[in-house]
C-alpha positions as CSV (number, residue, x, y, z in Angstrom):
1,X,14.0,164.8,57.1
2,X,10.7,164.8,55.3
3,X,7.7,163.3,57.9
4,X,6.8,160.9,55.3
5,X,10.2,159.0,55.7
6,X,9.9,156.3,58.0
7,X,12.4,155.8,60.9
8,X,15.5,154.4,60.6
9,X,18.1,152.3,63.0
10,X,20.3,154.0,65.3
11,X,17.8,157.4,65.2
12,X,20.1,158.7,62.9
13,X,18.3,160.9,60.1
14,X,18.7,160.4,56.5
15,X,20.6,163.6,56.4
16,X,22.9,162.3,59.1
17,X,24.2,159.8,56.4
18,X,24.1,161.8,53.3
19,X,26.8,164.1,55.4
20,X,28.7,161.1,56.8
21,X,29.3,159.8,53.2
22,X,30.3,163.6,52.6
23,X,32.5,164.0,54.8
24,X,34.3,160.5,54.0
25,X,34.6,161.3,49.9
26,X,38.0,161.5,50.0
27,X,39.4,158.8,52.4
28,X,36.8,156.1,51.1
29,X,38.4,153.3,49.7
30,X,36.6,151.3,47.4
31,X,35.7,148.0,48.3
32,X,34.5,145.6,45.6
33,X,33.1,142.9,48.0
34,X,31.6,145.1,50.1
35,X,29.4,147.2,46.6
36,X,28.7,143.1,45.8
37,X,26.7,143.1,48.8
38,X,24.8,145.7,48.9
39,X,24.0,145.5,45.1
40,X,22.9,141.6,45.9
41,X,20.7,142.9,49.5
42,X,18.9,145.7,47.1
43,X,18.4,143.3,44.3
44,X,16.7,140.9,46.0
45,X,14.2,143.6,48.0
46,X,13.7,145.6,45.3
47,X,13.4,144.1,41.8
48,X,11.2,141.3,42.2
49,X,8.7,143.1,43.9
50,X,8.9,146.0,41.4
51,X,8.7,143.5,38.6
52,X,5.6,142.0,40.0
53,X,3.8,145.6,40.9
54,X,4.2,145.9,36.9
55,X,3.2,142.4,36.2
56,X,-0.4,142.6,37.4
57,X,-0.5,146.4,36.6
58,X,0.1,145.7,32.4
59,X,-2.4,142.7,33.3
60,X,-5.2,145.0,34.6
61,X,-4.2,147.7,31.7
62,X,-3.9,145.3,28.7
63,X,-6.7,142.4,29.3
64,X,-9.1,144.5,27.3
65,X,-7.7,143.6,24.2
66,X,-8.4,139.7,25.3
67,X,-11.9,140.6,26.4
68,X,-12.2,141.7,23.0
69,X,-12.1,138.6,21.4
70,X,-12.8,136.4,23.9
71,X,-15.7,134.3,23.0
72,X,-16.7,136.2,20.0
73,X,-17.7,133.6,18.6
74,X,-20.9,133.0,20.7
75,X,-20.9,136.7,20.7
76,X,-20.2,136.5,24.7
77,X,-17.4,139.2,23.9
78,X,-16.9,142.4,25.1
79,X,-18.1,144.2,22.1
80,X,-21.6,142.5,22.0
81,X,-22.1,142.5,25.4
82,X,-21.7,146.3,25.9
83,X,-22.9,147.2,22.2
84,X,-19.6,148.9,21.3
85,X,-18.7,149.8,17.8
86,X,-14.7,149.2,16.7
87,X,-14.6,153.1,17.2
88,X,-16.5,153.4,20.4
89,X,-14.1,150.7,21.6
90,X,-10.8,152.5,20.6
91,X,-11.8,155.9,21.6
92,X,-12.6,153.7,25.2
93,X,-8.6,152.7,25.0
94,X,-7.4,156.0,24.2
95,X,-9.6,157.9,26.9
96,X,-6.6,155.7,29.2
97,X,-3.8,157.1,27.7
98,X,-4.8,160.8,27.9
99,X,-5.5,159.9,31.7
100,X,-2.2,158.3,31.4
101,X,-0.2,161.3,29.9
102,X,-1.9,163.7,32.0
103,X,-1.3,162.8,35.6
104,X,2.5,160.9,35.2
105,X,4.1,164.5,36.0
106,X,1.7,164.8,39.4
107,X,2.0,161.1,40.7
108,X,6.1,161.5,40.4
109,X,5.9,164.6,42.8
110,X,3.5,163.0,45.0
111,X,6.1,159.6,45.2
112,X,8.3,161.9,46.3
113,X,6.1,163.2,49.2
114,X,4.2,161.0,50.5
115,X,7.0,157.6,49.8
116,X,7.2,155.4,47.4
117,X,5.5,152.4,49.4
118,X,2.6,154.5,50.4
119,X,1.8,155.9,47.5
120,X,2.6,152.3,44.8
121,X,0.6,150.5,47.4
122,X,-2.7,153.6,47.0
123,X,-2.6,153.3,43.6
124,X,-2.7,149.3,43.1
125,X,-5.2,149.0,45.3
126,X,-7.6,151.5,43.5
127,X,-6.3,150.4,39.7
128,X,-7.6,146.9,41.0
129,X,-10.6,147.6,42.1
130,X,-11.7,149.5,38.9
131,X,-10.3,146.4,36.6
132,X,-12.8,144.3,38.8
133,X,-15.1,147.1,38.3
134,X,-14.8,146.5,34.4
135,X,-16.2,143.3,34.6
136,X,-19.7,144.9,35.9
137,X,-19.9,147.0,32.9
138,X,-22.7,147.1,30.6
139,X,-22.4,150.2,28.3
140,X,-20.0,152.1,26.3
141,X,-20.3,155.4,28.2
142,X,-19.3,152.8,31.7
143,X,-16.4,151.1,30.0
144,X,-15.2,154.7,28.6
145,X,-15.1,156.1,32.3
146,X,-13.9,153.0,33.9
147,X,-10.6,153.1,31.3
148,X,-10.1,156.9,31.8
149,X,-10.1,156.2,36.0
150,X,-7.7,153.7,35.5
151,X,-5.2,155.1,33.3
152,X,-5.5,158.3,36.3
153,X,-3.9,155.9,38.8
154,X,-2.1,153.7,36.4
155,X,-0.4,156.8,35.2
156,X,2.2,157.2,38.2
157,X,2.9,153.7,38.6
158,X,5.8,153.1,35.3
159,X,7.8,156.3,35.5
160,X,7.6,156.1,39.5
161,X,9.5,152.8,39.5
162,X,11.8,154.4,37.2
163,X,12.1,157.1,39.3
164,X,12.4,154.9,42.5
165,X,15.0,153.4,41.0
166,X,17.2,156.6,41.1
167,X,17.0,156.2,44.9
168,X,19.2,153.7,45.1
169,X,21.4,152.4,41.8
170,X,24.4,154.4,39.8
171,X,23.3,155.5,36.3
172,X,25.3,152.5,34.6
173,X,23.6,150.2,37.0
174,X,19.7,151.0,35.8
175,X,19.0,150.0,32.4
176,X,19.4,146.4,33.2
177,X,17.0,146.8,36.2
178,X,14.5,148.7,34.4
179,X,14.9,145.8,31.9
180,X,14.0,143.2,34.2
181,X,10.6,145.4,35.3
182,X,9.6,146.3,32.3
183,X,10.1,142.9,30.9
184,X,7.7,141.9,33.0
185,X,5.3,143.4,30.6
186,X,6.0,140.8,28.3
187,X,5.8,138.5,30.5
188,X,1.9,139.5,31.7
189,X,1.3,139.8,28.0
190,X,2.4,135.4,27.7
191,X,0.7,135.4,31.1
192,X,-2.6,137.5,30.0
193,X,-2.7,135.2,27.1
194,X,-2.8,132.5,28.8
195,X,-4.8,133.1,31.7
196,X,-7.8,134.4,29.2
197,X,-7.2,130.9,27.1
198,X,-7.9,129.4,30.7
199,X,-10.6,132.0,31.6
200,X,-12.2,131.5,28.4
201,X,-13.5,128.3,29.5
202,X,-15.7,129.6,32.7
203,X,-18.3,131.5,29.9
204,X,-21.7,131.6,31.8
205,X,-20.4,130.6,35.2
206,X,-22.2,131.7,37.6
207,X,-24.2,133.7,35.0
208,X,-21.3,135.6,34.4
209,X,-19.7,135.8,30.5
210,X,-15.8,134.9,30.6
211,X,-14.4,138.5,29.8
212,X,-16.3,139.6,33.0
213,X,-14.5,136.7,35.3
214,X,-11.6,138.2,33.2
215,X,-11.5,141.5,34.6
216,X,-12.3,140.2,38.5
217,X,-10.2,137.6,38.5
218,X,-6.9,140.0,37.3
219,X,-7.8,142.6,39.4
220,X,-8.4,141.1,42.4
221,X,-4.8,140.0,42.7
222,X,-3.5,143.8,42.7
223,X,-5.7,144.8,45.4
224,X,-4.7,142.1,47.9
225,X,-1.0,143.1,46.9
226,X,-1.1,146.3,47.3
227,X,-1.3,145.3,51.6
228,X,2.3,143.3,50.8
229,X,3.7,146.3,49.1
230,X,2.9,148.9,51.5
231,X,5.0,146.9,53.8
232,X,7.4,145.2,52.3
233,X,9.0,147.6,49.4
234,X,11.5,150.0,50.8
235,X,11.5,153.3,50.8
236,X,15.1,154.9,50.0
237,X,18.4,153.4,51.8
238,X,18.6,155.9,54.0
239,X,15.6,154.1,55.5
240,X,16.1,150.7,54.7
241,X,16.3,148.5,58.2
242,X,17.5,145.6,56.5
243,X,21.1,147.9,55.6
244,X,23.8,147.9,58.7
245,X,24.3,151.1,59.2
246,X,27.8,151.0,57.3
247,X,25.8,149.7,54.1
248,X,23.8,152.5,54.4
249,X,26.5,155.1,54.2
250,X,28.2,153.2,51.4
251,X,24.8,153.5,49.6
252,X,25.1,157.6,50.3
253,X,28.2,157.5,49.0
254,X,27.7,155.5,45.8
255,X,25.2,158.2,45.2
256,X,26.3,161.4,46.4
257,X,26.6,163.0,42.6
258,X,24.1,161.2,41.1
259,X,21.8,159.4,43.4
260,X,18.2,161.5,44.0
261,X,18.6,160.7,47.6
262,X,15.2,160.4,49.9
263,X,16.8,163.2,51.7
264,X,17.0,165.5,49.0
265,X,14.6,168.6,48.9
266,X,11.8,169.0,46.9
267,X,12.2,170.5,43.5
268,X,12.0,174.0,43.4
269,X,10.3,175.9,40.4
270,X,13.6,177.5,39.3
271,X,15.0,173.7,38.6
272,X,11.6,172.8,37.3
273,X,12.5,175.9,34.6
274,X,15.6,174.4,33.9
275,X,14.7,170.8,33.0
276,X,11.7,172.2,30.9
277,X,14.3,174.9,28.7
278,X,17.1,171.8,28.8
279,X,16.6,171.2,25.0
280,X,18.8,168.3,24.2
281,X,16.3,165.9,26.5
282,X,13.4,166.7,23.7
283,X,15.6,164.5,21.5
284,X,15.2,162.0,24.0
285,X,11.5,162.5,24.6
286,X,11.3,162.3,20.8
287,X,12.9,158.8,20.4
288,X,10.6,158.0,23.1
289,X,7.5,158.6,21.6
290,X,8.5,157.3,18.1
291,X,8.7,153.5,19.9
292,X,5.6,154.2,22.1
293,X,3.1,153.4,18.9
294,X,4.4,149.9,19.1
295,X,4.3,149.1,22.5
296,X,0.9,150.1,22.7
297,X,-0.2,148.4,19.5
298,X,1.4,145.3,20.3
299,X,0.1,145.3,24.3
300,X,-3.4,145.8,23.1
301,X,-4.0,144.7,19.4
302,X,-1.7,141.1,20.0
303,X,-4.8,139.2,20.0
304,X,-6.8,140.8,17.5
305,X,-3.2,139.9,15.4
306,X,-3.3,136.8,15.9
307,X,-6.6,135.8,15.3
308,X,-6.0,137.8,12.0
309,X,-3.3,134.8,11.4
310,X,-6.2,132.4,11.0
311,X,-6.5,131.2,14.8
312,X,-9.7,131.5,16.5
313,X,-10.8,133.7,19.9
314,X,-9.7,130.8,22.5
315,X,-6.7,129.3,20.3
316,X,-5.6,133.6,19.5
317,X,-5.4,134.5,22.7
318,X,-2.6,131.0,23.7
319,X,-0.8,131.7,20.5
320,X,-0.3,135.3,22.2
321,X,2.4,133.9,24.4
322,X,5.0,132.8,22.1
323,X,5.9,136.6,21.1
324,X,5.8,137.9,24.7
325,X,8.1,135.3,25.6
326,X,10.8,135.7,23.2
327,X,10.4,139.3,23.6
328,X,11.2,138.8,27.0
329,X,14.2,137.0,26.7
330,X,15.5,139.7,23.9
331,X,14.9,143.0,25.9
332,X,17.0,141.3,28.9
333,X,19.6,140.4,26.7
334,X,19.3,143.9,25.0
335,X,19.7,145.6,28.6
336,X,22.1,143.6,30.3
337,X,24.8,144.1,26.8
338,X,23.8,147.8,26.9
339,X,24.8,147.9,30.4
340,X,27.8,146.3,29.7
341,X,29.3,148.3,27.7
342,X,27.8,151.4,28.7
343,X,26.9,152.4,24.7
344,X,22.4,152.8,25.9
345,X,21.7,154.8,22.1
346,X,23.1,152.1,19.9
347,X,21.6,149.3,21.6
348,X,18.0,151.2,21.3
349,X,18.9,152.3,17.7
350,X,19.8,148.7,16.7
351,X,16.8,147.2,18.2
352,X,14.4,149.4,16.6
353,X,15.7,148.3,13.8
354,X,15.1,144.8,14.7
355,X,11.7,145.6,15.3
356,X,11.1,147.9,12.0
357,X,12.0,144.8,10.0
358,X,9.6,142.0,11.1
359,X,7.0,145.1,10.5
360,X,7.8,145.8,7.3
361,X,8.0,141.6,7.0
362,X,3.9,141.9,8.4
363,X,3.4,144.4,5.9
364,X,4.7,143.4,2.8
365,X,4.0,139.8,3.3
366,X,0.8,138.3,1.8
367,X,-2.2,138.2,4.4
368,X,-2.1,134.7,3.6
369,X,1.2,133.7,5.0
370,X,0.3,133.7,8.0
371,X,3.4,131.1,9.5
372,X,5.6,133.5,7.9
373,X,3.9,137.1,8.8
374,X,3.8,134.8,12.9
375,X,7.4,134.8,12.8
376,X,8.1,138.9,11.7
377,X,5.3,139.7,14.4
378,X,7.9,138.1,16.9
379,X,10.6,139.7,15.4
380,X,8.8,142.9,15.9
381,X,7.7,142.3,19.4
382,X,11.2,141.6,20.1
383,X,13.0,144.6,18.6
384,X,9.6,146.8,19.8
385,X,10.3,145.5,23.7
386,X,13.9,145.6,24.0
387,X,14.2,149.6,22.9
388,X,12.7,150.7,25.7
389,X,14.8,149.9,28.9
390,X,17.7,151.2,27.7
391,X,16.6,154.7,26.4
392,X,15.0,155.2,30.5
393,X,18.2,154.3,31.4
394,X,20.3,157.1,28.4
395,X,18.2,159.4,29.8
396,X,18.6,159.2,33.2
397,X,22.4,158.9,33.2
398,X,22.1,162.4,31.3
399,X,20.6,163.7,34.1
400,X,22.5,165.8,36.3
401,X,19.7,167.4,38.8
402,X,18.9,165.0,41.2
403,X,15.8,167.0,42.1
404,X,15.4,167.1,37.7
405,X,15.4,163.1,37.7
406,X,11.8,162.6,38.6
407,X,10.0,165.8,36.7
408,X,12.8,164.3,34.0
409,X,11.4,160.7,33.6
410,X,7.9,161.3,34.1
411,X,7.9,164.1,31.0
412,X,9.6,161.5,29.0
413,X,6.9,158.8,29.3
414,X,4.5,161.4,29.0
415,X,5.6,162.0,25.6
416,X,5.1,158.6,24.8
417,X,1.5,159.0,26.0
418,X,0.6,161.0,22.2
419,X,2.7,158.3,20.7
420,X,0.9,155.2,22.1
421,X,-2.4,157.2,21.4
422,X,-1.0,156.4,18.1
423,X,-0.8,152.9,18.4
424,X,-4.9,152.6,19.6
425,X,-5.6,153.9,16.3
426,X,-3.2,152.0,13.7
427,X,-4.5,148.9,13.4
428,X,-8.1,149.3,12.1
429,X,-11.1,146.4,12.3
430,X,-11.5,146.9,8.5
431,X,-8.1,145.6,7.6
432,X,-8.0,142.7,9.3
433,X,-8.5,140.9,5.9
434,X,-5.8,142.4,4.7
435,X,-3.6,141.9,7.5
436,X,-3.5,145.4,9.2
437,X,-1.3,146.7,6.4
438,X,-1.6,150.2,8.1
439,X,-0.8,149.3,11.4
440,X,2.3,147.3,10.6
441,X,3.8,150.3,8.2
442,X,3.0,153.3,10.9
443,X,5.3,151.0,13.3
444,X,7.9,150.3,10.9
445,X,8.4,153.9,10.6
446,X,8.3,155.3,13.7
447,X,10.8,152.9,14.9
448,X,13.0,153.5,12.0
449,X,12.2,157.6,13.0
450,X,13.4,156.5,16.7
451,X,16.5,154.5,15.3
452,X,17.6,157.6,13.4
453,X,17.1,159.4,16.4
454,X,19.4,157.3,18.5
455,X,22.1,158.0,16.1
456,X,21.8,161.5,16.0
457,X,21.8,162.2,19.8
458,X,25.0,160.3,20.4
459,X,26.5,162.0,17.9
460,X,25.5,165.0,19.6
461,X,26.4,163.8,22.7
462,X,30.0,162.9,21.2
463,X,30.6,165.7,19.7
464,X,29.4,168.0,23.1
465,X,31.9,165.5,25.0
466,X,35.0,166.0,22.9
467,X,34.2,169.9,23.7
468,X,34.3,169.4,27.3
469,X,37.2,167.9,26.9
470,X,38.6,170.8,25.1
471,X,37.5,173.2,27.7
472,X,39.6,171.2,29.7
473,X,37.5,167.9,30.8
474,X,36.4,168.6,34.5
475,X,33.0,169.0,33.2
476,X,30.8,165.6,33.4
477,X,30.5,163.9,30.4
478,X,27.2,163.2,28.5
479,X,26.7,158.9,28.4
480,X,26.0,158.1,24.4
């Protein structure tokens, strides 16, 4: 057992289980009551805690957009008080997302090594100290470095939750519970909205301008966390002291073919080949980046948006939380239906179509209209939102190596990393007259790229099923 697991009950090793659940593959007889359970016990210890962890992390990664506006008008903003240009201010966002691309791959291994909790619980606590460390900012060059160390520890958190999650659900299990953590987003955008209306108010305090309390006051938050977290999120099942021994080898057992058990050894660079020359999964990391543009856009140009739509820098950043809100509702919906009937590609497909429409509504509507062009940006941020939990979960359930699973997830989101570099540049300062025609068209047709994408790749994966089944069906089936 690897030294970073901690002990478990009985002194049993995590091993000892895995071979238990083994040995008992053939006589185990499935009980529905007793799967209830232990699906209910996780739930409760694991997705809450995950959704918050991504709560305050989109918080700390997204509140520059509010600080951007926030009390332009008295030009107590970030942007006069640091003397950044539009340009100096995007290149400052997308100096994060190369961060961000570059160590995902890294922070998944290390996960893996040193455990989940210890290593979620580091990376909180340094991501919140550097978002309070944004509010003590003063030039360009210091908010540049500040973003670029925080998208470094930011980087691991997203794809190691997803990855986490392979430790203890099925494939047809995940989409729904990634839904749930990475609605959360949306649910820190309504929040982040809010809190800077709120925040707003405090300009001068103490001396200090209100997009400075910004930063501290949403940082601070994931550094006392991360102290609850280190304790209190679990590790793998094997581990778990809150499972009876029983419910920990029914957990083995559930995952024994699929699982990417905390027992398992580390990847070895013959696997790591393998993933890397597996070419069907750049299809998926394709799809991926074509709806990455809009999640980006949408977590850090919303306010700028809005206040496009005739609403000023207080009043922009409240009328932020309608859209996060519906959007949250809609990607939940959106995962728990493609969970249900197991069909993760058409879900995605249909709801980047959903989302390419109310941009192509932004876009072709006059910059005037602004209840109308309101209504397609929630449209957007609906269909935008809800294609993302259920292509992490497609993926995943095509992935047969459980040693693959974390090198697997983390390359995927790392290809969105070009894609939401994408997204910082789209919508440009000098169309906000016109209503960010630009922006809103790039979106529409990436998603409509990504949508075309989900159709092609279960077709694919169809079409490679019904030759498995040829060969004579004992092969496992690709999930479309």
């Amino acid at each position: 057992m690897s030294a970073s697991l901690k002990d478990i009950d009985n002194e049993k090793s995590a091993v000892d289980y895995r071979e238990d659940a083994e040995s008992q593959t053939d006589s185990y007889v499935y009980d529905e009551a007793a799967e209830r359970t232990l699906l209910r016990k996780q739930d409760i210890r694991i997705i809450p805690l995950s959704s918050a962890i991504y709560l305050l992390a989109y918080l700390d990664r997204s509140n520059i957009g509010n600080a951007k506006i926030l009390n332009s008008e008295t030009h107590n903003d970030l942007l006069s008080e640091t003397h950044m240009t539009s340009l100096q201010y995007t290149i400052a966002l997308m100096v994060f997302l190369i961060a961000y691309a570059l160590f995902e791959v890294p922070s998944n291994y290390l996960l893996k090594r040193l455990s989940p909790s210890r290593w979620i619980a580091f990376l909180m606590l340094v991501w919140g100290a550097l978002t309070m460390g944004l509010g003590g900012t003063h030039t360009y060059a210091e908010v540049t470095v500040v973003r670029f160390l925080l998208g470094v520890f930011e980087a691991g958190l997203f794809p190691g939750l997803v990855y986490f999650l392979t430790f203890w659900y099925r494939t047809e299990e995940r989409s729904m519970r990634v839904a749930f953590i990475l609605a959360s987003a949306t649910l820190a955008g309504a929040f982040g909205g809010a809190i800077a209306f709120a925040v707003g108010h405090m300009n001068q305090d103490q001396g200090l301008s209100a997009w400075r309390w910004l930063f501290i006051l949403e940082g601070l938050p994931s550094c006392l966390s991360s102290f609850l977290v280190f304790f209190l999120l679990p590790d793998y099942p094997e581990t778990a002291r809150w499972l009876t021994p029983e419910e920990k080898k029914l957990a083995a057992h559930r995952l024994r073919n699929q699982g990417s058990l905390g027992s398992s050894k580390p990847m070895t660079w013959h696997e790591a080949k393998d993933t890397l020359m597996d070419w069907r999964l750049y299809g998926h990391y394709a799809i991926y980046f074509g709806v990455s543009p809009p999640f980006s856009s949408l977590s850090l140009f919303t306010p700028s948006i809005v206040a496009g739509l005739g609403f000023k820098s207080l009043k922009a950043n409240l009328m932020t939380v309608p859209p996060y809100a519906a959007a949250y509702f809609v990607t939940v919906l959106t995962s728990w239906s493609a969970d249900r009937y197991n069909s993760r590609g058409l879900h995605s497909g249909i709801a980047c179509l959903v989302g390419a429409a109310g941009f192509i509504a932004s876009a072709v509507l006059p910059a005037d209209a602004y209840p109308h062009r309101y209504g397609a940006l929630i449209v957007g941020a609906c269909g935008s939102f809800a294609s993302i939990p259920p292509l992490l979960g497609w993926i995943t359930s095509n992935t047969f190596s459980t040693a693959s699973a974390g090198l697997v997830i983390a390359l995927n989101i790392s290809f969105g990393a070009p894609g939401q570099i994408v997204g910082v540049w789209i919508y440009k300062a000098n169309e906000a007259q016109k209503g960010y025609p630009t922006g809103h068209w790039t979106n529409a047709a990436l998603l409509l790229f990504s949508a075309a994408g989900c159709l092609g790749l279960s077709l694919f994966y169809r079409r490679r099923n019904a030759e498995l089944f040829r060969q004579g069906g004992e092969q496992r089936l690709y999930r479309y």
